[in-house]
C-alpha positions in Angstrom: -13.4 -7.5 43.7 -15.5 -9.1 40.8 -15.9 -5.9 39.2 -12.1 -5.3 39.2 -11.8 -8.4 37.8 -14.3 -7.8 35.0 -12.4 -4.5 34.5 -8.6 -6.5 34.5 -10.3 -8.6 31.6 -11.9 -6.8 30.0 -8.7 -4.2 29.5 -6.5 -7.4 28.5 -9.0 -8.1 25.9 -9.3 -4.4 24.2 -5.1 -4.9 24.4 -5.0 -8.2 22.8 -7.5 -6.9 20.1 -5.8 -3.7 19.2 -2.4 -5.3 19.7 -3.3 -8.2 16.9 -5.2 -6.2 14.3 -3.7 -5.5 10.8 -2.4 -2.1 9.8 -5.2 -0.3 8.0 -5.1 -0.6 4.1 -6.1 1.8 1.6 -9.1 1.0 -0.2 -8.2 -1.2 -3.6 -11.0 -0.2 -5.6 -10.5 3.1 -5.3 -6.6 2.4 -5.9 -7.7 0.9 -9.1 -9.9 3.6 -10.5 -6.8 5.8 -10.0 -4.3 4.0 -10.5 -5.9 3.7 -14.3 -6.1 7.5 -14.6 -2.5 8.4 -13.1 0.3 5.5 -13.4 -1.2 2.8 -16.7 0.5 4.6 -19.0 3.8 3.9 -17.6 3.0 0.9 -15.6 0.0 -1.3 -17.5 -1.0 -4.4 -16.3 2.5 -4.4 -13.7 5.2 -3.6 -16.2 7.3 -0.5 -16.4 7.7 1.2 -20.1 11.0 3.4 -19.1 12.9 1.1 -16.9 11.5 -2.3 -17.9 12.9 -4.3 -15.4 11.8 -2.4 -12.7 8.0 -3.7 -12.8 5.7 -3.7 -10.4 5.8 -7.4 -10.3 6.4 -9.4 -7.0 9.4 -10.5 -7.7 10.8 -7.2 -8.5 9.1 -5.2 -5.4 11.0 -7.9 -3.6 14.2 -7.5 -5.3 14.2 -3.7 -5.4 12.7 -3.2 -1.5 9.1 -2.1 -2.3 6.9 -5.1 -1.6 5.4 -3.1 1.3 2.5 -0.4 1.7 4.8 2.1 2.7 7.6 1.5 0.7 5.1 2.4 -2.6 3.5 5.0 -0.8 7.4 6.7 -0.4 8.0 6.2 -4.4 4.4 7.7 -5.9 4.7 10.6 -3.1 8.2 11.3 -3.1 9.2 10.2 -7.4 12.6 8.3 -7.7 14.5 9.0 -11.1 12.2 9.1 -14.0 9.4 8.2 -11.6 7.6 11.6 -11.2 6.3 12.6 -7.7 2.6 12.5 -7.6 2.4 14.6 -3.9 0.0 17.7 -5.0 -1.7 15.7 -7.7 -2.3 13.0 -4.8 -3.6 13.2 -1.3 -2.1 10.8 1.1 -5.1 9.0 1.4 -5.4 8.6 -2.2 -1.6 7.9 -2.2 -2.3 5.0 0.3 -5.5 3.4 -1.8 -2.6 3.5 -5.0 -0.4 1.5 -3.1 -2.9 -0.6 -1.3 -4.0 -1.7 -5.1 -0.2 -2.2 -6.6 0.5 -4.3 -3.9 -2.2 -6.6 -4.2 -2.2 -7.1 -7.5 1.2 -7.9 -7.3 0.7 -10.5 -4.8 -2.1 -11.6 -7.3 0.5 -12.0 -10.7 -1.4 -8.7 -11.7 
């Protein structure tokens, strides 16, 4: 009985633990380093040089539905007007890292 007990705990516990961790996120660093060598030219330090107020500022993820991992992730794979796609140059992982860095430094006033 005690050792189904332990068991009946111990299962509730891995639950609760798996069930309240975050999402993984991409590693920043590595977002930076190429986020330097593929998107700066268009978008230094947050701003956009072809569609300027589409910047990767907070407020304007916010306004234009991309203040989330996976809504970047969807732009820089997929492209979205002049926006090229970067799936081929990127690999998802890198992809993820890219957005994983935007965000944050968005959250951070870049």
């Amino acid at each position: 009985m005690k050792r189904l007990l332990l068991i009946a705990l111990l299962m509730i516990g891995l639950f609760m633990g798996l069930a309240g961790s975050p999402a993984q996120a991409g590693n920043s660093a590595n977002g930076a380093k190429l986020f330097n060598a593929n998107c700066a030219a268009c978008h230094m330090g947050g701003n956009n040089v072809i569609l300027a107020k589409k910047t990767l500022k907070k407020e304007a993820l916010e306004q234009y539905g991309m203040a989330s991992i996976d809504a970047i992730k969807n732009q820089v794979t997929k492209g979205k007007n002049a926006m090229p796609s970067f799936r081929g140059r990127l690999n998802s992982l890198q992809i993820e890292d890219v957005a994983t860095y935007v965000l944050e430094q968005s959250q951070m006033g870049w």
